[in-house]
Backbone as a chain_set.jsonl record, in Angstrom:
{"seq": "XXXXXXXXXXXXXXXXXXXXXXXXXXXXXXXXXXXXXXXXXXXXXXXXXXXXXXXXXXXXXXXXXXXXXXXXXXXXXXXXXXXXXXXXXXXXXXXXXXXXXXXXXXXXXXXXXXXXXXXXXXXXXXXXXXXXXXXXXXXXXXXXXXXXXXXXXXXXXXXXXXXXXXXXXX", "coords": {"N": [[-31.806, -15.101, 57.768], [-29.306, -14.408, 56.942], [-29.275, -17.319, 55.391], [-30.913, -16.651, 53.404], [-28.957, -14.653, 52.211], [-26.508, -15.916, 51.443], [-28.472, -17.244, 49.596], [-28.57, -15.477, 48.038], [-30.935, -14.429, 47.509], [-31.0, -11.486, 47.913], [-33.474, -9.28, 48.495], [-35.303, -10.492, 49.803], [-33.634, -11.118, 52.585], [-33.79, -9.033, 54.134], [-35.901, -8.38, 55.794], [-35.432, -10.61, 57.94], [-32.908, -9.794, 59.099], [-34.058, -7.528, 60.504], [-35.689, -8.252, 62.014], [-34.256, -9.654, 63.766], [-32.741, -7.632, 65.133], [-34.707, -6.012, 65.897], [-35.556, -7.516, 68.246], [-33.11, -8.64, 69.338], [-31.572, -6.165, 70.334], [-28.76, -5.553, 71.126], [-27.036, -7.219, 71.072], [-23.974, -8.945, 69.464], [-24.863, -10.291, 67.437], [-26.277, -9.32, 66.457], [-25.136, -6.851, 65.662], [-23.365, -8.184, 64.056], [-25.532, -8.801, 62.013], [-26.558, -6.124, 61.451], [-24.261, -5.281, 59.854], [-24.18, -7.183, 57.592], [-26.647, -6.589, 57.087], [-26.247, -3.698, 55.507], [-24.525, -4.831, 53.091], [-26.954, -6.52, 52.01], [-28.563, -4.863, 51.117], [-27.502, -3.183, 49.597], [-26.966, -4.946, 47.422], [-29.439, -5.809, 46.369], [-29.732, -3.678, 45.465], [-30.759, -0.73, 46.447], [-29.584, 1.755, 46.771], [-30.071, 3.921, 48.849], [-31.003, 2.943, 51.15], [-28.902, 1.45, 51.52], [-27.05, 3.453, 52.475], [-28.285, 4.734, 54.529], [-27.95, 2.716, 56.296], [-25.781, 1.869, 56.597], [-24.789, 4.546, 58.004], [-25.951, 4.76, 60.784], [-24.878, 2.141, 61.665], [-22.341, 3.49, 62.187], [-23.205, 5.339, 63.543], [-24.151, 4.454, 65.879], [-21.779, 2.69, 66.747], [-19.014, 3.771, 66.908], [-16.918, 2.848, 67.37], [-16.369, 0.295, 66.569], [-14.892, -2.74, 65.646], [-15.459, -3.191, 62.682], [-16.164, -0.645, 61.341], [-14.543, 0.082, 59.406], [-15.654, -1.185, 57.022], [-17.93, -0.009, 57.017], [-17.326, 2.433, 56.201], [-16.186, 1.825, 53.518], [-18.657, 0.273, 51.749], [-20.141, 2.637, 51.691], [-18.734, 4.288, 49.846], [-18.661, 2.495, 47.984], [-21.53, 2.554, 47.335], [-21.831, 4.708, 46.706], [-19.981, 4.83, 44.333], [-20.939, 3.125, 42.398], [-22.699, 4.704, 41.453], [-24.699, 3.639, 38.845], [-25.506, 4.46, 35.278], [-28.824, 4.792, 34.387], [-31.187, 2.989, 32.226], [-32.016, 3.999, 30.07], [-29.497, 6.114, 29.655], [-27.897, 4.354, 28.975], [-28.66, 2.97, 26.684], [-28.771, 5.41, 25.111], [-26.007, 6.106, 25.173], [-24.825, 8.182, 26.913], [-22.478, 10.609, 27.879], [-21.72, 10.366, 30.51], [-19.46, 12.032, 31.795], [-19.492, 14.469, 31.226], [-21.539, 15.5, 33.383], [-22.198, 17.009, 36.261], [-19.907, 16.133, 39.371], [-21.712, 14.823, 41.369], [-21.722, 12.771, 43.228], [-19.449, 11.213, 43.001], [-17.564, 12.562, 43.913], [-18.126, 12.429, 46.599], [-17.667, 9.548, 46.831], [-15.139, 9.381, 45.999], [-13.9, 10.869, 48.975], [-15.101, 9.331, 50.71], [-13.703, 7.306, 50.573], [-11.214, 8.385, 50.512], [-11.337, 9.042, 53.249], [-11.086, 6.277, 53.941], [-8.957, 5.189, 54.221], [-7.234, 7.306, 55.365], [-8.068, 6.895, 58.233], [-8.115, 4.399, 58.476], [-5.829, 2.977, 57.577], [-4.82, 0.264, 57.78], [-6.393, -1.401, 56.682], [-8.453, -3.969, 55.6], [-9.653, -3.251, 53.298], [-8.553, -1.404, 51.734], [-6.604, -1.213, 49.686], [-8.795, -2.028, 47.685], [-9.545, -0.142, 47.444], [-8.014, 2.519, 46.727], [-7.568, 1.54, 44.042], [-10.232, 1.766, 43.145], [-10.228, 5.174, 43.829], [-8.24, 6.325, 42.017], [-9.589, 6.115, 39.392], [-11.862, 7.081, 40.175], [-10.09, 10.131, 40.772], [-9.675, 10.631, 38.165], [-11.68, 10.321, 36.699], [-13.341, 13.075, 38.157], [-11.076, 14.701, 37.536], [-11.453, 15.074, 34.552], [-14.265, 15.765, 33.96], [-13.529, 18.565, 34.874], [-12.012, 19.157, 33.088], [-13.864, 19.35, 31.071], [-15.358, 21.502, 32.063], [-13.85, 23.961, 31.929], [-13.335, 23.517, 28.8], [-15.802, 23.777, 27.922], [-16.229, 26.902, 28.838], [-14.554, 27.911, 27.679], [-14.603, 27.689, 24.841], [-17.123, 29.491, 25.294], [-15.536, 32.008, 25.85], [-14.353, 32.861, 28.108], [-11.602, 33.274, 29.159], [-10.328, 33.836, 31.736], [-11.394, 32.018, 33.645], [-11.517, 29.807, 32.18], [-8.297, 29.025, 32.926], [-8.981, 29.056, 35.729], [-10.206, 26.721, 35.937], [-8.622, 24.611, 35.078], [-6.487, 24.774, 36.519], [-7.739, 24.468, 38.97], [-7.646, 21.555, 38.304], [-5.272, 20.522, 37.892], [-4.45, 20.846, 40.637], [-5.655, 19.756, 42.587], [-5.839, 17.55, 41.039], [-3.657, 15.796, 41.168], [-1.48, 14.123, 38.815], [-3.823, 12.877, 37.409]], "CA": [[-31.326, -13.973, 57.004], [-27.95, -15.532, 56.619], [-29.19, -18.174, 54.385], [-31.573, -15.413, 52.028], [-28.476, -13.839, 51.801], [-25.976, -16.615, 50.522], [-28.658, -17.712, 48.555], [-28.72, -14.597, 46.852], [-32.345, -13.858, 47.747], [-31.623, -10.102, 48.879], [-35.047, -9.101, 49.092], [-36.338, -11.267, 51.359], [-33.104, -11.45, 53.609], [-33.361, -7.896, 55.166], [-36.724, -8.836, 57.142], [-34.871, -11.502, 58.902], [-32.135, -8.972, 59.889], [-34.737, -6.266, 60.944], [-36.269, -8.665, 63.221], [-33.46, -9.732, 64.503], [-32.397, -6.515, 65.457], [-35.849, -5.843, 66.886], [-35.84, -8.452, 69.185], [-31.739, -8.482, 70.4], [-31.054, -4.651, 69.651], [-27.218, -5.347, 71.724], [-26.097, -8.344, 71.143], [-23.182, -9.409, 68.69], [-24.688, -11.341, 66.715], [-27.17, -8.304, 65.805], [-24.745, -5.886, 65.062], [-23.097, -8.615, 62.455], [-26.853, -8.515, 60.809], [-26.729, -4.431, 60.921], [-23.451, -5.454, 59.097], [-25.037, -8.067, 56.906], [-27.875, -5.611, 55.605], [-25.703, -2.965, 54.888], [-24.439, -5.606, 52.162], [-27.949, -7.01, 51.243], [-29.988, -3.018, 50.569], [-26.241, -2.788, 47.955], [-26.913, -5.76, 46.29], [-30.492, -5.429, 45.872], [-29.998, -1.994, 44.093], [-31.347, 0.098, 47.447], [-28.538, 2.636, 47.825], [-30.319, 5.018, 49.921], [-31.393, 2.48, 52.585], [-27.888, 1.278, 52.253], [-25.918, 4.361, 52.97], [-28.825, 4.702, 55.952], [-27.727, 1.226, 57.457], [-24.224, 2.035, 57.165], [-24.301, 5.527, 58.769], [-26.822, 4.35, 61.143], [-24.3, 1.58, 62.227], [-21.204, 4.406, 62.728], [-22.892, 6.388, 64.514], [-24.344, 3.735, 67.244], [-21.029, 1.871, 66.893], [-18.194, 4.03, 66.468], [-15.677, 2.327, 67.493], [-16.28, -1.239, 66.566], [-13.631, -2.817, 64.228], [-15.973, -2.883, 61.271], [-16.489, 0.971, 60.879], [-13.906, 0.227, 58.033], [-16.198, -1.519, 56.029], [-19.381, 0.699, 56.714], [-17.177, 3.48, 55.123], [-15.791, 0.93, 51.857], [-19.932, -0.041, 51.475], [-20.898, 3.765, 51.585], [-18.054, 4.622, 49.296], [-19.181, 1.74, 46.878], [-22.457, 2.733, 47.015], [-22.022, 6.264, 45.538], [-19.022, 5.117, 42.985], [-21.559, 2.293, 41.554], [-24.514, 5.231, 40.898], [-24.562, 3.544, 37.516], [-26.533, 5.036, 34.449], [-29.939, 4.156, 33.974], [-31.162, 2.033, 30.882], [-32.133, 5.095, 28.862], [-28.365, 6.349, 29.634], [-27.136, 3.151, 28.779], [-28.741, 2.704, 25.761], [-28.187, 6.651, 24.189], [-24.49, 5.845, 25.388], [-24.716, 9.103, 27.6], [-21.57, 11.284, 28.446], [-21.743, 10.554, 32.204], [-18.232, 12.798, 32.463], [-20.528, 15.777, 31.504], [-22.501, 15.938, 34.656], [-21.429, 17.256, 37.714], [-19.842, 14.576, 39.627], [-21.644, 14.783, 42.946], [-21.616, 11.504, 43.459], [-18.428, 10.966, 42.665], [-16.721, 13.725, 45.154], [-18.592, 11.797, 47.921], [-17.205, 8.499, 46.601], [-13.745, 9.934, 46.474], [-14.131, 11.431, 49.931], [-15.054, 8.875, 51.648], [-12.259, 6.28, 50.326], [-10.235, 9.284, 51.183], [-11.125, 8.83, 55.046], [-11.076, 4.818, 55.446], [-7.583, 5.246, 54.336], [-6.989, 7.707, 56.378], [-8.767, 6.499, 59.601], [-7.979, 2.671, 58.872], [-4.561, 2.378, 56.738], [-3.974, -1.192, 57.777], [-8.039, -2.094, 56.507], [-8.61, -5.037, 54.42], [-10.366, -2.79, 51.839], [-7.893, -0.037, 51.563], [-6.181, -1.515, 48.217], [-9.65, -1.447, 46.304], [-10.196, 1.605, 47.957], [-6.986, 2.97, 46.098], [-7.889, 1.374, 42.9], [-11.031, 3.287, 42.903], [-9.461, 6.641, 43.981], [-7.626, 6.368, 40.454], [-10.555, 5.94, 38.506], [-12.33, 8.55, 40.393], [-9.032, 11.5, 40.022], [-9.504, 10.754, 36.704], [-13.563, 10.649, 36.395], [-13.262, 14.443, 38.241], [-10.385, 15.795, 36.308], [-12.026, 15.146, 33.182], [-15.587, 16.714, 34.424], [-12.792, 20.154, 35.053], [-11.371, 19.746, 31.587], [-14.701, 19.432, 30.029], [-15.761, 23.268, 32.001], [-12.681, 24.558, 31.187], [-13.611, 23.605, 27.302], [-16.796, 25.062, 28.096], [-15.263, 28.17, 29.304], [-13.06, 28.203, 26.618], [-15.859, 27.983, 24.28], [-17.596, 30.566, 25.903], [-14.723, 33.107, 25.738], [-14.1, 33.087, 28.996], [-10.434, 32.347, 29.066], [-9.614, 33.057, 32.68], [-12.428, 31.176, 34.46], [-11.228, 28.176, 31.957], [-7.606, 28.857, 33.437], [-8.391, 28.592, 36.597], [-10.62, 25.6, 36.088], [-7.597, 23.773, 34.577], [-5.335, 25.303, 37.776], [-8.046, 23.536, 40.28], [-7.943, 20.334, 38.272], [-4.293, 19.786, 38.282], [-3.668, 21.092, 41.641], [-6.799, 18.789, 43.532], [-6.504, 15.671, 41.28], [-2.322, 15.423, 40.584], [-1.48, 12.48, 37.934], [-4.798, 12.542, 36.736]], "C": [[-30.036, -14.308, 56.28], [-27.794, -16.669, 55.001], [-29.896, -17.753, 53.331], [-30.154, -15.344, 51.407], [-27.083, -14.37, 50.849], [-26.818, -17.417, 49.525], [-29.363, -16.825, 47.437], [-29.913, -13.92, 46.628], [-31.879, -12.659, 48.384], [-32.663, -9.579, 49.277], [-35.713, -9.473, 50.181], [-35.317, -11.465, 52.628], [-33.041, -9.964, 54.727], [-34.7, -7.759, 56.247], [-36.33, -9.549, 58.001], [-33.876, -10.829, 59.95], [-32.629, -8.271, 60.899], [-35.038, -7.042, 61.848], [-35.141, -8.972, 64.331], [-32.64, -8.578, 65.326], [-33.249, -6.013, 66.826], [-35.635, -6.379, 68.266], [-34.657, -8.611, 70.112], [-31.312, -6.784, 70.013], [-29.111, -4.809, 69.974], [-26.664, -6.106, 71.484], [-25.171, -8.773, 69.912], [-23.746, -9.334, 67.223], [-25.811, -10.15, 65.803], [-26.39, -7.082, 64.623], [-23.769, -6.36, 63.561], [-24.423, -8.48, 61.272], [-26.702, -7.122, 60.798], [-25.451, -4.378, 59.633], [-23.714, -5.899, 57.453], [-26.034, -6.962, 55.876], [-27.645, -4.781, 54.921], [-25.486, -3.755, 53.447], [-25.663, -5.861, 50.613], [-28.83, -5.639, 50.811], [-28.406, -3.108, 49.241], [-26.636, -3.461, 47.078], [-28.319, -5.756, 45.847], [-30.69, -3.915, 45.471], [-30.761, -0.828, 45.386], [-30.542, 1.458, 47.891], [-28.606, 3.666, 48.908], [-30.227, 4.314, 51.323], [-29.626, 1.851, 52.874], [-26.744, 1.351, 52.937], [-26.459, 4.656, 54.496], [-28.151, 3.638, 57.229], [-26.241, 1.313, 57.61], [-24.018, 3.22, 58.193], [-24.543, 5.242, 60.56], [-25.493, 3.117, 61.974], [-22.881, 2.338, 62.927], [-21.904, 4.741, 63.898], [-23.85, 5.502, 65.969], [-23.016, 2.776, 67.484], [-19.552, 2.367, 66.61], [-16.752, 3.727, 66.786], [-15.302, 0.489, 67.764], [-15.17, -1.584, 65.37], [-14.158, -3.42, 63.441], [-16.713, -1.736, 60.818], [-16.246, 1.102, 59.68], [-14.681, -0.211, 56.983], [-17.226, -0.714, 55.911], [-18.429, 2.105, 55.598], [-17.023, 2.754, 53.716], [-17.445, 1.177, 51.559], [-19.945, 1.483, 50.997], [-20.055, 4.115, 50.345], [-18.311, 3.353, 48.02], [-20.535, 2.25, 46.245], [-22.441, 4.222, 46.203], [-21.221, 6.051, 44.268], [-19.81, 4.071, 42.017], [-23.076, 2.817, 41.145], [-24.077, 4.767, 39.426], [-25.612, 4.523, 36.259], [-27.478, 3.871, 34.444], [-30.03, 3.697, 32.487], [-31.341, 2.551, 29.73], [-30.824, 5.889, 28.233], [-27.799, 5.674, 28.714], [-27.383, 3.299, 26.873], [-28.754, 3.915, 24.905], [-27.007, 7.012, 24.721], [-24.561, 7.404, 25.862], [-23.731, 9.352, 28.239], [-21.241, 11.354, 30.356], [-20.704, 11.925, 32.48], [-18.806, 14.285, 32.44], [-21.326, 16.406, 32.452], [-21.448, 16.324, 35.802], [-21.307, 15.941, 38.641], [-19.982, 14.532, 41.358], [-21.313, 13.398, 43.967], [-20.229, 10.78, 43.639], [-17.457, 11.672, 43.703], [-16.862, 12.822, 45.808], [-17.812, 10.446, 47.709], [-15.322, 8.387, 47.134], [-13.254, 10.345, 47.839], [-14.257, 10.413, 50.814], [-14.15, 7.286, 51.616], [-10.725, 7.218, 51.176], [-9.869, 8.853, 52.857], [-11.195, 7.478, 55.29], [-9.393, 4.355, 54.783], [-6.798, 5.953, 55.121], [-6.722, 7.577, 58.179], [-7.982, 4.96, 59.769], [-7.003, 2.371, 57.586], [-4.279, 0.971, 56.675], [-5.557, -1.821, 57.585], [-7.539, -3.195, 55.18], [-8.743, -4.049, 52.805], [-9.51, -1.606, 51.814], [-7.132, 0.144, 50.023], [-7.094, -1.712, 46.96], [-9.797, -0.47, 46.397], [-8.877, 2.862, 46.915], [-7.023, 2.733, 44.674], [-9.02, 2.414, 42.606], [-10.827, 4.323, 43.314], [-9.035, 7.205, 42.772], [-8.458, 6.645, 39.641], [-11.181, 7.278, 38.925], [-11.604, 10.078, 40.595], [-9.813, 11.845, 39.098], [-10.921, 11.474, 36.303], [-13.588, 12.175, 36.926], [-12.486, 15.944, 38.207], [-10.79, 15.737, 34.754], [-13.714, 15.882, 33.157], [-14.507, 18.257, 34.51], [-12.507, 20.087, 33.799], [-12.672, 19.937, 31.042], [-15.67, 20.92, 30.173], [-14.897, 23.773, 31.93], [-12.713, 24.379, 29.838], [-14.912, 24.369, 27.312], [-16.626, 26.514, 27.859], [-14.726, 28.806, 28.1], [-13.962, 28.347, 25.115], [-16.544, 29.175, 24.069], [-16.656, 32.244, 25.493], [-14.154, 33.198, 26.982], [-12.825, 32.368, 29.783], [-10.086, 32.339, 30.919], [-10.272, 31.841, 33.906], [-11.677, 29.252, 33.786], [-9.716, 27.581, 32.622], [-7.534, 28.131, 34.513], [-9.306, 27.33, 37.157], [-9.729, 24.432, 35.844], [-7.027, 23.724, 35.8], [-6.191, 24.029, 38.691], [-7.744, 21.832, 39.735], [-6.412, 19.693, 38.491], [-3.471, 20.222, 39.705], [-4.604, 20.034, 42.835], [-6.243, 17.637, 42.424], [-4.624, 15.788, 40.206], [-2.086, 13.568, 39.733], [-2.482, 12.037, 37.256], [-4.792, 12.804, 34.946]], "O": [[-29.937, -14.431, 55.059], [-26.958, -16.814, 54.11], [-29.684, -18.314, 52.256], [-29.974, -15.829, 50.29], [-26.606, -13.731, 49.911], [-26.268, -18.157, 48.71], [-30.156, -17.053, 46.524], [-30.051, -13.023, 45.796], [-32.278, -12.576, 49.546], [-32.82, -9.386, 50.483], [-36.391, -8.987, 51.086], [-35.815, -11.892, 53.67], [-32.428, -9.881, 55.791], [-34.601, -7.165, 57.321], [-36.803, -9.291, 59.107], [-33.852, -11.052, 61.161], [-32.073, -8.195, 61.994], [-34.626, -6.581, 62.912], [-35.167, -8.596, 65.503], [-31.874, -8.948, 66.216], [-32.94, -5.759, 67.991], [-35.559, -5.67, 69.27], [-34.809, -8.712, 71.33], [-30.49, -6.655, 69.106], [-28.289, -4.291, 69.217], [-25.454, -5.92, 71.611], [-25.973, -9.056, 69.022], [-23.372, -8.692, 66.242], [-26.021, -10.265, 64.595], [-26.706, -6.641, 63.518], [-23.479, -5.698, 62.565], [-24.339, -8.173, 60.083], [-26.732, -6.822, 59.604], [-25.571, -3.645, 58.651], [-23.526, -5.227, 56.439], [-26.12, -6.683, 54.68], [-28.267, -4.606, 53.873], [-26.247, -3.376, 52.557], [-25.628, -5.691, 49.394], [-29.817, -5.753, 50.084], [-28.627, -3.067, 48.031], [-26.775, -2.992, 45.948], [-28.36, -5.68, 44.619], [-31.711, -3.265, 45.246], [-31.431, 0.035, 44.818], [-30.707, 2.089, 48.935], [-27.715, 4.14, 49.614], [-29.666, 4.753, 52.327], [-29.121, 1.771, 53.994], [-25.95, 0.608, 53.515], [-25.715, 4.802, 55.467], [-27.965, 3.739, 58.442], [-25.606, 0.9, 58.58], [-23.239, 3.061, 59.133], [-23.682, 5.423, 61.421], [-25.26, 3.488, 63.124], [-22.387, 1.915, 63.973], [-21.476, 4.554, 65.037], [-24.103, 6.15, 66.985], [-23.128, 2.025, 68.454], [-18.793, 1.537, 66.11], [-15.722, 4.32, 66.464], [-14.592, -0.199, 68.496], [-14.758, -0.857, 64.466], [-13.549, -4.451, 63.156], [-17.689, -1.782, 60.07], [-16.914, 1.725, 58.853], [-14.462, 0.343, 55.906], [-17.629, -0.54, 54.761], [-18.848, 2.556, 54.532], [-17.757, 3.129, 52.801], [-17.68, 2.297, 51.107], [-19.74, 1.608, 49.79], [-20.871, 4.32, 49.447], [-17.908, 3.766, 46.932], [-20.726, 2.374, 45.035], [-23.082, 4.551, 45.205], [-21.453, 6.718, 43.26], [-19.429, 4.065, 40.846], [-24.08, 2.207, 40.776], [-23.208, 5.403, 38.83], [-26.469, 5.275, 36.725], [-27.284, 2.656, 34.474], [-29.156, 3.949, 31.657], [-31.064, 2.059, 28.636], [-30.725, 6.264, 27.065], [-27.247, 6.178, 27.735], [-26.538, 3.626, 26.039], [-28.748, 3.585, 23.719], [-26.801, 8.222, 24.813], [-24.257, 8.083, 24.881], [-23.58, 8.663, 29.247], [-20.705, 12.183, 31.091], [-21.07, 12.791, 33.275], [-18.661, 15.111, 33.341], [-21.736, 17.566, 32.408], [-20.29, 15.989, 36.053], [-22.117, 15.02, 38.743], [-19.147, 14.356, 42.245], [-20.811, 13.245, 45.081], [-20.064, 9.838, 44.413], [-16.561, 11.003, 44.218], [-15.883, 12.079, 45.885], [-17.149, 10.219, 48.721], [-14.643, 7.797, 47.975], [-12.04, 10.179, 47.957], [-13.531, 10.487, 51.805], [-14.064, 6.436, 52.503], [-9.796, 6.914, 51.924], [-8.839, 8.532, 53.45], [-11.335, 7.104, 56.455], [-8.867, 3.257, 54.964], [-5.771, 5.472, 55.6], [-5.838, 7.904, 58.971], [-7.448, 4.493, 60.775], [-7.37, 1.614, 56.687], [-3.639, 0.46, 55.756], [-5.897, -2.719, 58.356], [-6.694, -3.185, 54.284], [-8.177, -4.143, 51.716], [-10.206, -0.597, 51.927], [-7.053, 1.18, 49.364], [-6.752, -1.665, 45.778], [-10.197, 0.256, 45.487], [-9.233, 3.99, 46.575], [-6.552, 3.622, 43.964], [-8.904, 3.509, 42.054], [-11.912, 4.828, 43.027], [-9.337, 8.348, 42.429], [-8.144, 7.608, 38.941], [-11.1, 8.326, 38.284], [-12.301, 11.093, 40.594], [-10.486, 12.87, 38.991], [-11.204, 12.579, 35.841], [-13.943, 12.857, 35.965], [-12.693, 17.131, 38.46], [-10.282, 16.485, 33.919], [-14.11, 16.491, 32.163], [-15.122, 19.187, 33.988], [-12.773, 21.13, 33.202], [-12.662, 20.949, 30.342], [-16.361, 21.447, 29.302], [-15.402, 24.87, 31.695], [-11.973, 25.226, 29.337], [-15.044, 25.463, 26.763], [-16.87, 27.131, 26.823], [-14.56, 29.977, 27.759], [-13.744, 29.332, 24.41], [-16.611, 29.8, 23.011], [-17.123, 33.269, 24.995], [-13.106, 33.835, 26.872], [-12.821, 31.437, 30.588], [-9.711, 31.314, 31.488], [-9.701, 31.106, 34.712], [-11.459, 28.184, 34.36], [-9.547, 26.388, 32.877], [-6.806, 27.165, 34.737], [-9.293, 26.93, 38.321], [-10.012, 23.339, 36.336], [-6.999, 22.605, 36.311], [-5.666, 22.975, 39.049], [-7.626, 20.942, 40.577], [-6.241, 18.633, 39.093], [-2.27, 20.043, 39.906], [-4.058, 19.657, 43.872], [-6.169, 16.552, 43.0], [-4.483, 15.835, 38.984], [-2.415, 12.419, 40.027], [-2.383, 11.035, 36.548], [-5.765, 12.47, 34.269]]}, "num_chains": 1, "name": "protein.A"}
């Protein structure tokens, strides 16, 4: 699985894990592959299975000292929902949509700074925090122009009010 996985074969390296799992469910060297696949379902484009394999590792392992990374992974995996190719290519307003994805992203950078201040990943985790302020004070300005649009001046008020009182500096 190991060697799928530095040689970039994701696909084929998360059967090697699974078995391995199967076969030692307790031992070490297993719970680095539960580690491991979390990785390989990201990089092969899987994000469901690879928010599963991260939670899935918390909550049988919650107090191993790589929790910190299952949150970074999970928190990658929602801030890299990229646009699809139809997006891509009619250059689509992403900031227009509701940014569910994006909360959750924010949210859970929120807690492995919280939980694990002295983590390896806490300084990308802060870089993307920035990006994502920004990405869901500009989703509030754009229903507050709505709003404002609309006629509906105090709804756009106090859509402005939540954006600079939740995402300061943004």
């Amino acid at each position: 699985g190991r060697t799928a996985m530095e040689a970039s074969n994701h696909p084929a390296a998360p059967q090697y894990f699974l078995a391995l799992e199967a076969r030692y469910p307790f031992s070490n060297v297993t719970r680095q592959a539960q580690l491991d696949l979390i990785y390989v379902y990201y990089k092969s484009q899987q994000p469901e299975s690879a928010i599963d394999a991260a939670e899935e590792f918390e909550r049988e392992n919650p107090t191993h000292a790589r929790v910190d990374y299952c949150l970074y992974m999970r928190g990658r995996v929602y801030f890299d929902q990229a646009p699809n190719v139809l997006e891509r290519l009619l250059k689509v307003d992403l900031t227009l949509r509701p940014p569910k994805d994006t909360l959750q992203s924010f949210s859970l950078f929120q807690e492995l700074i919280r939980r694990f201040p002295d983590s390896e990943y806490v300084p990308d985790a802060r870089q993307r925090m920035v990006y994502l302020r920004n990405r869901l004070a500009e989703y509030e300005n754009h229903v507050a122009d709505y709003y404002i649009e609309r006629g509906a001046y105090v709804a756009a008020v106090n859509r402005a009010k939540y954006a600079l009182e939740h995402y300061p500096g943004a």
